[in-house]
C-alpha positions as CSV (number, residue, x, y, z in Angstrom):
1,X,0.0,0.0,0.0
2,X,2.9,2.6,1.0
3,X,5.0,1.7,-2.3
4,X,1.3,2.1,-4.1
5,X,0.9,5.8,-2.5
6,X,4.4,6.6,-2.9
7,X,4.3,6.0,-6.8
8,X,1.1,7.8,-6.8
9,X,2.6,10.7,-6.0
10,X,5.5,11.1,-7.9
11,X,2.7,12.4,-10.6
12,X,2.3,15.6,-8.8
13,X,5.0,16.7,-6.5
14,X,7.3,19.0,-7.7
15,X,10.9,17.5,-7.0
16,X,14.0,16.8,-8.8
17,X,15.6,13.8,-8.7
18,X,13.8,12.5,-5.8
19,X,14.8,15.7,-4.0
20,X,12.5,15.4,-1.4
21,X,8.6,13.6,-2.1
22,X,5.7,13.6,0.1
23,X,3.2,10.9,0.5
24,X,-0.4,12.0,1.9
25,X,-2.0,9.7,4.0
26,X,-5.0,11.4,4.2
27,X,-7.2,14.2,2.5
28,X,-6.2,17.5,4.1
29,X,-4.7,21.0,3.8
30,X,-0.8,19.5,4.0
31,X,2.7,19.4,2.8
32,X,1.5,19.4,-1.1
33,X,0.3,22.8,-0.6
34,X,3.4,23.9,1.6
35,X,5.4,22.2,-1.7
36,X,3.6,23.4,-4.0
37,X,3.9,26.8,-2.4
38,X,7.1,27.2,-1.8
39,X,9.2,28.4,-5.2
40,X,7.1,31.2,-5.2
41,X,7.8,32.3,-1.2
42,X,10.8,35.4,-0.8
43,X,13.0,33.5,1.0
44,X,14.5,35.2,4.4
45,X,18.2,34.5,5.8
46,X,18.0,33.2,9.0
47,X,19.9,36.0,11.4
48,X,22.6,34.9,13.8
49,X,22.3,34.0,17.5
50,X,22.3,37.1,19.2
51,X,19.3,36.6,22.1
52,X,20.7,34.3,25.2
53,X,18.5,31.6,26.4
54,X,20.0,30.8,30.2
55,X,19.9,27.3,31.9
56,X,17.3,26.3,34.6
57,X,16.1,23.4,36.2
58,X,12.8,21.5,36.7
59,X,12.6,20.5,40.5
60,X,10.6,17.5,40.8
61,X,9.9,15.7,44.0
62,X,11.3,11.8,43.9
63,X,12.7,12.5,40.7
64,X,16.0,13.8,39.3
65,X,15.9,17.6,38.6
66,X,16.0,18.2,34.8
67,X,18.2,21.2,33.3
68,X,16.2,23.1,30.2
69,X,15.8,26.5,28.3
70,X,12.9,28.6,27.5
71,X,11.9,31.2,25.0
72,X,9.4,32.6,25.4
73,X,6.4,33.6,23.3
74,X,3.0,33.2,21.2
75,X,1.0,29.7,21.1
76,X,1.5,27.5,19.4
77,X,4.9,26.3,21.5
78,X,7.2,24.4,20.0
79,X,8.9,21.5,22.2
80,X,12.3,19.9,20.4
81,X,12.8,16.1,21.7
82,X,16.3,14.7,20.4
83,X,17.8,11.6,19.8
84,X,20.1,9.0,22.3
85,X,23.0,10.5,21.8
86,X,22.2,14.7,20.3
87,X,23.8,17.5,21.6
88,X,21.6,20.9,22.6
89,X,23.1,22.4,20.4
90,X,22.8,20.4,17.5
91,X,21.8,21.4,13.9
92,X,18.6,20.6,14.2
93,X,17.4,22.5,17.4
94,X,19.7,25.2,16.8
95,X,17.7,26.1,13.8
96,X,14.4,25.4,15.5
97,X,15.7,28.2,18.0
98,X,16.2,30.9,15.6
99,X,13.1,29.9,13.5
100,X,11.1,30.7,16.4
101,X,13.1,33.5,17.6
102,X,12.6,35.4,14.4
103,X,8.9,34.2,14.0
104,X,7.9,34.7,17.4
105,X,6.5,31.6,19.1
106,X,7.8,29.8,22.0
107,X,10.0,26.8,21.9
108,X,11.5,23.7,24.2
109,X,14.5,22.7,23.0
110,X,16.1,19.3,24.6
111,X,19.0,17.2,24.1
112,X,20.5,14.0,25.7
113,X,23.7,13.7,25.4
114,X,27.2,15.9,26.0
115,X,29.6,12.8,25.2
116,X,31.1,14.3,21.6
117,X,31.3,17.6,19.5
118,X,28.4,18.5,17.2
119,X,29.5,20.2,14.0
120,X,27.7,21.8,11.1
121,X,28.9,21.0,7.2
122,X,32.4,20.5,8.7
123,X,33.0,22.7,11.3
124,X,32.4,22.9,15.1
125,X,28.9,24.5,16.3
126,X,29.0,26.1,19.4
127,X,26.2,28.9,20.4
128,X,28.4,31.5,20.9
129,X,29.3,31.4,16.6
130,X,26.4,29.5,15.7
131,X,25.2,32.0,12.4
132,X,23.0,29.7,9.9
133,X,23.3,32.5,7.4
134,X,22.6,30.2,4.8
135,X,19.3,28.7,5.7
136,X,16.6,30.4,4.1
137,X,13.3,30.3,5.9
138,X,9.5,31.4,5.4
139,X,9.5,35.4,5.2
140,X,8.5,36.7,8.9
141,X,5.2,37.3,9.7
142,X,4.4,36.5,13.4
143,X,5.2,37.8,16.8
144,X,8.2,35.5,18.6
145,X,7.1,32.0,19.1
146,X,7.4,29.5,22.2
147,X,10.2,27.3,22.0
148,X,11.7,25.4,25.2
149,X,14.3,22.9,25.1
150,X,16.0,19.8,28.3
151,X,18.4,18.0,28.9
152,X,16.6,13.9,29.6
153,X,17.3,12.7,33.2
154,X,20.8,11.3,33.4
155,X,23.0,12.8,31.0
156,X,23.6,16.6,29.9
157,X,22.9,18.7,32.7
158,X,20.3,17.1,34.1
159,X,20.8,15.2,37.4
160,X,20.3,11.0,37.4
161,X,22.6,8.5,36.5
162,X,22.6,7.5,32.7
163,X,23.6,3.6,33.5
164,X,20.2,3.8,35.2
165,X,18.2,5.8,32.0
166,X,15.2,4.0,30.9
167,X,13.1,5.3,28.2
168,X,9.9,5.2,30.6
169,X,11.6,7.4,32.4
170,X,12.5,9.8,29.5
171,X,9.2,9.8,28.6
172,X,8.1,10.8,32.2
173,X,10.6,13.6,31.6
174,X,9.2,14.6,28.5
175,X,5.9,14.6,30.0
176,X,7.2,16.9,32.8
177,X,8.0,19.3,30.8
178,X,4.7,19.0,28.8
179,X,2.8,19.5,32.1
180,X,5.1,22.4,34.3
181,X,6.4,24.2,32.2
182,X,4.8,24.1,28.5
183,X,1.8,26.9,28.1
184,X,-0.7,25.8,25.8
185,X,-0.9,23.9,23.0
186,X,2.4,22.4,21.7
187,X,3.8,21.3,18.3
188,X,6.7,18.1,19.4
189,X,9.2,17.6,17.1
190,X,10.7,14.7,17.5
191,X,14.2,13.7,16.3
192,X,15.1,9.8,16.0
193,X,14.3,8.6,19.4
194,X,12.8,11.7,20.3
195,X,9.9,10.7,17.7
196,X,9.3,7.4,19.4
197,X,8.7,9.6,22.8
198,X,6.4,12.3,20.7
199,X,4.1,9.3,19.9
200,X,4.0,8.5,23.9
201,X,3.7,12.3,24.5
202,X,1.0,12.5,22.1
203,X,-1.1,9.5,23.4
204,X,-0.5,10.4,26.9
205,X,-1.4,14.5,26.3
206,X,-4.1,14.7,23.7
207,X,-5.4,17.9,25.2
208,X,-2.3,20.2,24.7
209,X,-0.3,18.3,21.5
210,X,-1.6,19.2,18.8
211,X,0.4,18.5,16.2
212,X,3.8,15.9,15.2
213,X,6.9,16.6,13.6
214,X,9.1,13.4,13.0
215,X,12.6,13.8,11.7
216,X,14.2,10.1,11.0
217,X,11.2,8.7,13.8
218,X,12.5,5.7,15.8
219,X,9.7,4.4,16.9
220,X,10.7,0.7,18.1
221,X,13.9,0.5,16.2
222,X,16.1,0.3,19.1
223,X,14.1,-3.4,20.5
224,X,13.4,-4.5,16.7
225,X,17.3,-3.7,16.0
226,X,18.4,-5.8,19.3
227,X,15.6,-8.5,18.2
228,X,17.4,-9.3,14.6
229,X,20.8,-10.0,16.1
230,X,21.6,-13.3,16.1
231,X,20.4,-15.3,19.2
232,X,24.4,-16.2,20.6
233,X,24.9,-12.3,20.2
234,X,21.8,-11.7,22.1
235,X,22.9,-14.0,24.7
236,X,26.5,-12.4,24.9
237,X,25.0,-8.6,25.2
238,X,22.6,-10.4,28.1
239,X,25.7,-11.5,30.2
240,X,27.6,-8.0,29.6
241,X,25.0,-6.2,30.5
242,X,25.7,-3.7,27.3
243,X,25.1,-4.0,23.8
244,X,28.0,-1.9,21.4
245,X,25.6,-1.2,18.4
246,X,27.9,-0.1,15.7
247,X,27.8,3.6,14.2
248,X,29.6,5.5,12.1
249,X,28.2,8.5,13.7
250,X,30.0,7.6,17.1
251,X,33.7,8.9,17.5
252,X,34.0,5.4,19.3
253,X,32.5,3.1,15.9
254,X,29.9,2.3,18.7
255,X,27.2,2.9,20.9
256,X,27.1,1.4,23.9
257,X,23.2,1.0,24.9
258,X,22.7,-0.6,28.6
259,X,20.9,-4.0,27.9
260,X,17.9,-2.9,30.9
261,X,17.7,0.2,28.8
262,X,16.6,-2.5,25.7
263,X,14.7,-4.7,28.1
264,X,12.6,-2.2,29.7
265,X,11.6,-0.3,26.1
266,X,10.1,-3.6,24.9
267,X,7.1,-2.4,27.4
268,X,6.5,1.0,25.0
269,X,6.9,-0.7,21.5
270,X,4.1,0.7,18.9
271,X,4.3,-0.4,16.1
272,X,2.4,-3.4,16.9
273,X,-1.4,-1.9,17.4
274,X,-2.6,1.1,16.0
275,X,-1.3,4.4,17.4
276,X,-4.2,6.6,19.2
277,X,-2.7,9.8,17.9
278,X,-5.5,12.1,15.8
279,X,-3.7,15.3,15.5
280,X,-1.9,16.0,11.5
281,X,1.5,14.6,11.6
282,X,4.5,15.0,9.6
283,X,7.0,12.9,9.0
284,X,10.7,13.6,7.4
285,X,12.9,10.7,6.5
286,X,16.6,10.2,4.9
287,X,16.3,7.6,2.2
288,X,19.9,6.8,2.9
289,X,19.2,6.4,6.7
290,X,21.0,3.5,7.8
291,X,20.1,3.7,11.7
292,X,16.7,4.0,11.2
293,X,14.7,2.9,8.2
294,X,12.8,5.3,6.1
295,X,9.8,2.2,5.9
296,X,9.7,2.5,9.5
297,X,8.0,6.5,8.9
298,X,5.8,5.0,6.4
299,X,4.7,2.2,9.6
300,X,4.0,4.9,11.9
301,X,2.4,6.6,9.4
302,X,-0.1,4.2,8.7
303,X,-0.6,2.8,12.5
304,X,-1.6,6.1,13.7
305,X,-5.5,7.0,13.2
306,X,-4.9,10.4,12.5
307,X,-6.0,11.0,9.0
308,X,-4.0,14.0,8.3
309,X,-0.6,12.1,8.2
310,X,2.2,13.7,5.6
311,X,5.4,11.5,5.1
312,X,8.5,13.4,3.8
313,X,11.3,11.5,1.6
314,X,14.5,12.7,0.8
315,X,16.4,10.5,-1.3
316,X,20.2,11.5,-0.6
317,X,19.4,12.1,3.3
318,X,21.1,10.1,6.2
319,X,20.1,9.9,9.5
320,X,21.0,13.0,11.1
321,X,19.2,14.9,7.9
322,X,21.2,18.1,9.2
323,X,22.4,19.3,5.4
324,X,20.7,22.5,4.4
325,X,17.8,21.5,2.3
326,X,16.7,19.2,5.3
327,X,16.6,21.8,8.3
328,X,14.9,24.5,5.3
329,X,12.3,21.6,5.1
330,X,12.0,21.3,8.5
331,X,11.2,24.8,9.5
332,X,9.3,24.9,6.5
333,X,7.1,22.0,8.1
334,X,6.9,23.7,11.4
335,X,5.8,27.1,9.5
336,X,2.9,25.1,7.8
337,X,1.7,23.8,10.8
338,X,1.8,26.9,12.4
339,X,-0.3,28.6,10.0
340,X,-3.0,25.4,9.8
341,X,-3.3,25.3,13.5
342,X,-4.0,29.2,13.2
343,X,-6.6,28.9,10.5
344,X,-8.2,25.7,12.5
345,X,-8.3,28.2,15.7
346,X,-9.5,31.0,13.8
């Protein structure tokens, strides 16, 4: 059925090469009108990081006190949920930041991890220098949106131990800052594991998500990864305690994922009902993503009962989609949301 819908639309979205396709999964206002739209927009450079967002912390009784930003402005808010092993100042969030800086909305940014550099096209990103002066964006036309951003329990700044991270417990942190410090409805965009945790966010928070981003979504990849090894592997990982899981994206070669941490996400897999999320979604995905498969966006996609349901391909993306077409498309995304949600509210 997805391979039926993706040739489908090849006969009316403007791409070349298999620059980047969408595949509706539903009749709505959506990414063929953001697509179609787009050639014709002014495009805006995105200005340098000039406002400073400072560090607080989340107190939480019986749980570990998590370290996050906040910038503040209109609804909708924007919350920015990473992957494992992402920096808070990766690529991705980074340009989320400034997105909503210059469009007015406020935003959550998060990250999980402060084990290696981040850089951008080749060169170190740091906040202090981080410019994106050559990502164009939508042309301005809002007041400064809601953006806020965490570290997850246990690495970053946050207090916990990471040996003893779970991702039930992420997703209790997530929730957290859904619920204490998150004003009004929120757009999640969800990066990698952070799109596994939107879905949770989503089901468990109906009330204030009201829309999905996905960038590379991992829903149940890390258990269905772990699953396919072979079983004397499985066994070997069981008595260490730690799985390495290669990756080229690790300074190491590898990741080294705590076995409890696979054990205990079997109890949030998704994939295997359907998904009782009804808000639109969108979903971007790196053909050449060889962590996560793009099929698994197209799964999600057709779990969830939400009917407006967009899936983004690019065809020469990796994982960490972080070149400058990707993050253009993704503010692009968030930008189209935006102005749906507006025209649903109004």
């Amino acid at each position: 059925m997805a391979v039926a819908r993706l040739a489908a639309v090849a006969a009316w979205v403007p791409c070349r090469s298999w620059g980047w396709a969408a595949v509706p999964f539903g009749p709505h206002r959506g990414l063929s009108v953001l697509l179609a739209r787009i050639p014709q927009r002014a495009p805006r450079w995105l200005p340098a990081c000039r406002q400073k967002t400072s560090l607080s912390f989340l107190n939480r009784p019986d749980l570990p006190n998590l370290a996050y930003k906040k910038l503040k402005g209109k609804s909708p808010g924007i919350i920015f949920i990473p992957g494992y092993l992402s920096y808070m100042n990766g690529t991705k969030a980074l340009a989320i930041e400034e997105f909503c800086k210059s469009l007015g909305h406020a935003c959550i940014r998060s990250c999980t991890s402060i084990l290696h550099p981040h850089h951008i096209f080749g060169r170190q990103l740091t906040v202090k220098d981080a410019t994106f002066s050559h990502i164009q964006l939508p042309p301005m036309k809002r007041e400064k949106e809601k953006i806020s951003w965490f570290d997850y329990s246990g690495v970053g700044s946050s207090d916990g131990n990471s040996e003893e991270s779970t991702l039930g417990k992420w997703r209790k942190d997530v929730l957290s800052i859904i619920d204490d410090l998150a004003d009004g409805p929120q757009i999640l965009v969800g990066s990698s594991l952070g799109g596994w945790l939107m879905l949770h966010a989503a089901i468990a928070r109906p009330e204030k998500v009201v829309a999905l981003i996905g960038v590379a979504t991992a829903a149940d990849t890390l258990v269905t990864k772990f699953n396919q090894l072979p079983v004397e592997l499985k066994k070997e990982v069981e008595m260490k305690g730690v799985w390495s899981m290669p990756s080229k994206y690790s300074e190491e070669g590898v990741y080294n994922v705590q076995y409890s941490f696979i054990k205990e996400a079997e109890h949030h897999c998704l994939l295997h009902s359907p998904i009782p999320v009804n808000c639109p979604i969108r979903l971007l995905h790196g053909m050449k993503d060889d962590i996560v498969p793009w099929h698994t966006s197209m799964q999600v996609a057709d779990r969830v009962l939400s009917t407006d349901v967009d899936v983004i391909l690019r065809k020469h993306s990796d994982h960490r989609m972080r070149e400058k077409a990707d993050i253009q498309l993704l503010v692009y995304t968030i930008d189209d949301l935006i102005d749906k949600l507006s025209t649903i509210v109004n």
